[in-house]
N, C-alpha and C positions, 0 to 999 in steps of 0.2 A: 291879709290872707296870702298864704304861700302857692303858685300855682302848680299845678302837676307838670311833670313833664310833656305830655300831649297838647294839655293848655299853651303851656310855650312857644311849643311852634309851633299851633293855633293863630297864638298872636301875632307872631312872625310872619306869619303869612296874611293875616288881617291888617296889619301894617303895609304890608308890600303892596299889597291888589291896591288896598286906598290911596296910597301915593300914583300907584301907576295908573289908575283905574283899567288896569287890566287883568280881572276877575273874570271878563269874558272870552279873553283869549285863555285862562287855562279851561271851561268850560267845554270852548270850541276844541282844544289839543284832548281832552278826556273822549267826548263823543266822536271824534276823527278814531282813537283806538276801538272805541266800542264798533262801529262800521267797519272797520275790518274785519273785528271776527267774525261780524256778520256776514260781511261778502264772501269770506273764505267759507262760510258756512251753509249759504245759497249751493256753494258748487258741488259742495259734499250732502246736499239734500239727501241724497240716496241711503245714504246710511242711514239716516234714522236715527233710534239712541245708540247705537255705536260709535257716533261721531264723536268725533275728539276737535278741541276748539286751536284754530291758529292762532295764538296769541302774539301780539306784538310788541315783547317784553323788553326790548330794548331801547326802543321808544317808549314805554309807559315809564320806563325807570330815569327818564329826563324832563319829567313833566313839572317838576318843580328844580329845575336847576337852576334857574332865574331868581330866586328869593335869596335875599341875604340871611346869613347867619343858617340856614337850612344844610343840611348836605344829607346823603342814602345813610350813612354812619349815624348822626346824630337822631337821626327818624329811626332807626330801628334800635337804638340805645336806650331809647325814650319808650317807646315800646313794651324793648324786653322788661323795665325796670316797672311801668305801671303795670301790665300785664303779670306780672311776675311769675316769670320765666323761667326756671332754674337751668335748661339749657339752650342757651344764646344759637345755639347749631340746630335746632330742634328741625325737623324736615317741615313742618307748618307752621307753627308758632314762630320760629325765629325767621321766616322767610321776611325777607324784606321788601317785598314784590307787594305782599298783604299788608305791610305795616304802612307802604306809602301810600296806598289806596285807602287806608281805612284812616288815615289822616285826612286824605282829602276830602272823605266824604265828611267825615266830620267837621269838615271846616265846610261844606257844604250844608250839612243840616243849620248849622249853627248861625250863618249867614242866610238861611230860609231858600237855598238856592238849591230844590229838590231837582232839577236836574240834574246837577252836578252828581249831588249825593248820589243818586240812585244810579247815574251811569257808571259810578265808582264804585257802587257795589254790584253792578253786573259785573263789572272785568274781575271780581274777587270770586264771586259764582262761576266764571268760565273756567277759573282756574282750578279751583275747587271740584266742579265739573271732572276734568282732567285729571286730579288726582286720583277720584274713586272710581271711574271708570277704568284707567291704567293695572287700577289695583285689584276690581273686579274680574278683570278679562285680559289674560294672554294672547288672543285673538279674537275678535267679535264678528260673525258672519250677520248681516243685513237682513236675511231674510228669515233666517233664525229667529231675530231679535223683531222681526217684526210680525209675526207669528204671536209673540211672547206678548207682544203690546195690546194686539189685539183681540187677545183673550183674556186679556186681565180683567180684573173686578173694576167697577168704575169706581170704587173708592179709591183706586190708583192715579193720584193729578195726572199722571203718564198719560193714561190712555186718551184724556184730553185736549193733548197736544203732540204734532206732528213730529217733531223735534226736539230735543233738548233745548236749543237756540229759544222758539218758543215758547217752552214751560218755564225756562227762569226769566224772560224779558217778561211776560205775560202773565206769568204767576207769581214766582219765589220774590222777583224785586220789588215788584207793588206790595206783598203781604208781609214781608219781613219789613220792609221801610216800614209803610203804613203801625204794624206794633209795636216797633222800638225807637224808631227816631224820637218820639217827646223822650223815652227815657235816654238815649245818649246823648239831647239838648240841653238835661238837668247836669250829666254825670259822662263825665269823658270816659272815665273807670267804664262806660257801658257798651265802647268802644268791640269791647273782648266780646261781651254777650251776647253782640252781633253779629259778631264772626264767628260765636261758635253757635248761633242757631242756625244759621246758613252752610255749617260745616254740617249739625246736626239733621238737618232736611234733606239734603243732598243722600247722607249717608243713610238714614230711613228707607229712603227709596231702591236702593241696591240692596239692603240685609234690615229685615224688622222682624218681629214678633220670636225674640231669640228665646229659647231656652236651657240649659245647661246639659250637657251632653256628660251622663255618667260614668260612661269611661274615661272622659280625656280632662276632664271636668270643665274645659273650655265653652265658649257659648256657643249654640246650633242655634242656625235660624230657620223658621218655617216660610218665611215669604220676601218679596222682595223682585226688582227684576236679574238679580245675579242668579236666586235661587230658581227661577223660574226658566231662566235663559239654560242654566245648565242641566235642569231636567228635561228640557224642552234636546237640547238639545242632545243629548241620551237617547231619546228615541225618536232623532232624525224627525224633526217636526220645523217644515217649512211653511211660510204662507203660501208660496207661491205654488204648494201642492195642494194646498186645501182647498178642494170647491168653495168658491162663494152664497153656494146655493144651499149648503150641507147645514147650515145653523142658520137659515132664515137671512135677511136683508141684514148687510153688512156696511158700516155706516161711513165703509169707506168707500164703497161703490153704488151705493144706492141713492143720489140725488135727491130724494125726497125725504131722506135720512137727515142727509147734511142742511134741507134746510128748517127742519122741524126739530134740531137738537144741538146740542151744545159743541157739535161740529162746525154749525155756520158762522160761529164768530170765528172760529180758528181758522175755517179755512179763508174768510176776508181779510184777519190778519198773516195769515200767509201768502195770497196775495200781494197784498200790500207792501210786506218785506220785500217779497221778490221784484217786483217794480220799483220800490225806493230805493235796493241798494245792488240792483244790477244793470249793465252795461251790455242791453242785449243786442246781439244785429238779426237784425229781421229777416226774413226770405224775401227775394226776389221777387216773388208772388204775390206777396204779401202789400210792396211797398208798390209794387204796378195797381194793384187791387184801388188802392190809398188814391195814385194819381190817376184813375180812371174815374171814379166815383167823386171825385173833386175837379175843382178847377186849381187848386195850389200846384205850384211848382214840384220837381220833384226835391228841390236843392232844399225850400220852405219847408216840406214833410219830413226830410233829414234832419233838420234842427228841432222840427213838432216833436216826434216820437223818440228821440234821443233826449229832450228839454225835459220829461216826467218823471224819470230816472234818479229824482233827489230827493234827497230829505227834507225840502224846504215844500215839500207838497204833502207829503204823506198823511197830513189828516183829512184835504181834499180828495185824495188818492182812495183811502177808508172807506169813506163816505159814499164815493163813484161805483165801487167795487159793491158793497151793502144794497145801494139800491137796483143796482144790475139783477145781481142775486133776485133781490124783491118782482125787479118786472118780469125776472124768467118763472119764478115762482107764481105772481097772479095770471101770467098764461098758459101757465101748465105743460111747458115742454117738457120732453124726458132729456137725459144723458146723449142719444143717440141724435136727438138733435140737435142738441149743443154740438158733438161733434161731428156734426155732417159739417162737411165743403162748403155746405149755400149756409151756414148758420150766421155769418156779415150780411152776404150780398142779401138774405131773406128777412130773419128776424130779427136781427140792429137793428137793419134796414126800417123796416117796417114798423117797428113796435119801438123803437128808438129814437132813430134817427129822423123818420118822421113824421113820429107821432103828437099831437096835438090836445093839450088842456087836460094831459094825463100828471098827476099829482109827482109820482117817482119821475117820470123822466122830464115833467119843469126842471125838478131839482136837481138833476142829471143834468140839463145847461145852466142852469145857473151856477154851478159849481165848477163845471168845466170852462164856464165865461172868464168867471173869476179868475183859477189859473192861467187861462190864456191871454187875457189882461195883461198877467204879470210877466210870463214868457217873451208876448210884443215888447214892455218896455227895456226887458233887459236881454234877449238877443236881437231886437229889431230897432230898439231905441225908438218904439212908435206907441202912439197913445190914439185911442180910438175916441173921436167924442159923440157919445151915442143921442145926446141930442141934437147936435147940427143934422141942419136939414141941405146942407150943398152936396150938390150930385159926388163933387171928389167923396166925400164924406159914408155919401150914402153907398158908394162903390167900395169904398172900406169897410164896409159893415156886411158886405154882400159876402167879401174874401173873411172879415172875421166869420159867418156862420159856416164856410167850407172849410177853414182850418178846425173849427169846433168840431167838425166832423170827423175831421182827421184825428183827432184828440181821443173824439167818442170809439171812433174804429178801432184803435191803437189799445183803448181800455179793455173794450171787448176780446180783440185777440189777446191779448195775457189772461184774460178770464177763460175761454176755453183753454188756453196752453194747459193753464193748470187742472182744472177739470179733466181733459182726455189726454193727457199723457204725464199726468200724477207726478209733475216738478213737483 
């Protein structure tokens, strides 16, 4: 049996990783690009779906320079000829950006290494992303566009998610993987399918329900956020104008919204972005607040609340965030108390920090133990042994549940951050 082109340097590269066994170093080089767009993408929160993604395209395009027999030429030769191409220049099909990505992932599916895969087909969504937005919008004003979101039909995945960054990590990559990967594991050919139903979804969501326009005979579309954004934006229609109170509780300001609807997952996973892949510095206030309420140092608290900031936490990160939500949720605080001044020093305090034989906030130290476990041994090079009973021991166990605090505190403030000033 003859192989196809894509199989080839399929193989090429299932050759190389096996010799090298370093299949986790390109792994680890694919999610290093995916984090960046993400971080560039934290900073530009504010936009909304007008964002447009940093990509870092001249490092993704040397992600496989290490493989023998491989080179940009030969991946997109192979490409054009199984996709078949008739123009090698074509502004999306022949890009080679998407041919090198949609090899890897496919060498990703095919090795069952769905990380890989799936992080390979977010950076082809980013970019994808970026082309229909470009093409949609001359200029995009934020608050336009967020107007536009907010009023859409919920059969719109948009209105779901806060950002672009989170509909296609959170939606488009889990459901396109999840329905064609077995079929491009039988069929490399299915390769294309992929890319063009991710091309396909993308574009839906800017221009759908088209219908032929009898004068130009071209297609007119009735929905969509392009058609929406520029009617919207025809008659001067801001959120920032519209009373909140003008259509009832608004499920981006109404706290009891967000935890009774299909807002609370999004906004934990947003959260959670925000603390895995930013580098925030804290107030002054903030980090006095930390060494008043503790006995840790203040040098110890610098390495605590800088140490959560990775990806190596972010399902405990999840999890911290989810049952937070929960214990504000069974106490029935509003908005207004979350963002009060005393909402640490009060209710963490209290209903957190130190509360007792409560189901959410066990799990809330146990889960923060566990991170700070890992945090002691790898910036402290210290291991706690919770069964010794010697006083040294026992005096380590005193500073581990004061740093736990510090940890607990640290979660809480990025919890109100984003609730009352809407990162």
């Amino acid at each position: 049996m003859i192989n196809k082109p894509i199989d080839e340097l399929y193989l090429k590269m299932k050759t190389y990783y096996k010799a090298t066994r370093s299949e986790k170093n390109l792994e680890t080089a694919v999610e290093r690009s995916v984090r960046k767009v993400q971080s560039s993408s934290v900073k530009n929160y504010s936009k909304g779906y007008c964002m447009r993604f940093i990509i870092p395209e001249t490092e993704i395009m040397t992600l496989l320079i290490d493989v023998p027999g491989i080179s940009i030429d030969q991946i997109k030769s192979a490409f054009i000829s199984q996709w078949q191409i008739p123009n090698a220049n074509a502004p999306m099909y022949g890009n080679a950006y998407y041919h090198l990505l949609s090899l890897i992932m496919y060498f990703g599916v095919m090795e069952h290494n769905d990380r890989l895969a799936k992080n390979a087909l977010a950076l082809i969504l980013y970019k994808l992303w970026n082309g229909r937005n470009i093409q949609a919008f001359k200029w995009c004003d934020p608050d336009t566009m967020a107007y536009v979101i907010s009023k859409m039909s919920k059969k719109f995945e948009a209105k779901k998610h806060a950002t672009p960054l989170e509909l296609i990590n959170n939606y488009s990559v889990p459901t396109i993987y999840k329905k064609y990967s077995s079929t491009v594991r039988r069929n490399s050919d299915e390769t294309k399918r992929i890319f063009n139903a991710s091309f396909a979804r993308l574009r839906q969501m800017y221009r759908s329900d088209s219908i032929v326009d009898l004068e130009s005979g071209k297609p007119k579309y009735k929905s969509g956020i392009q058609i929406l954004y520029y009617k919207a934006n025809k008659e001067g229609l801001k959120l920032s104008t519209i009373s909140t109170n003008s259509s009832g509780s608004d499920e981006d300001f109404d706290l009891n919204n967000i935890l009774s609807s299909h807002s609370f997952d999004d906004r934990i996973e947003t959260i959670t972005t925000q603390i895995v892949i930013s580098k925030r510095r804290y107030p002054r206030e903030f980090m006095t607040f930390l060494s008043n309420e503790t006995s840790v140092k203040k040098s110890t608290i610098e390495v605590l609340v800088n140490s959560i900031h990775s990806n190596t936490y972010s399902d405990h990160i999840h999890e911290i965030i989810e049952l937070i939500f929960k214990r504000i949720q069974s106490s029935e605080i509003d908005r207004s108390e979350i963002c009060s001044r005393h909402f640490l020093s009060t209710f963490v305090k209290r209903k957190i920090i130190s509360s007792k034989h409560t189901p959410d906030v066990d799990n809330i130290k146990k889960i923060v133990d566990n991170m700070l476990e890992d945090i002691l041994s790898v910036h402290f090079n210290e291991k706690l042994k919770t069964s010794s009973r010697s006083s040294q021991d026992f005096a380590k166990r005193t500073a581990f549940s004061h740093m736990r605090r510090v940890l607990i505190y640290t979660f809480a403030y990025n919890f109100q951050l984003n609730i009352c000033s809407g990162e």
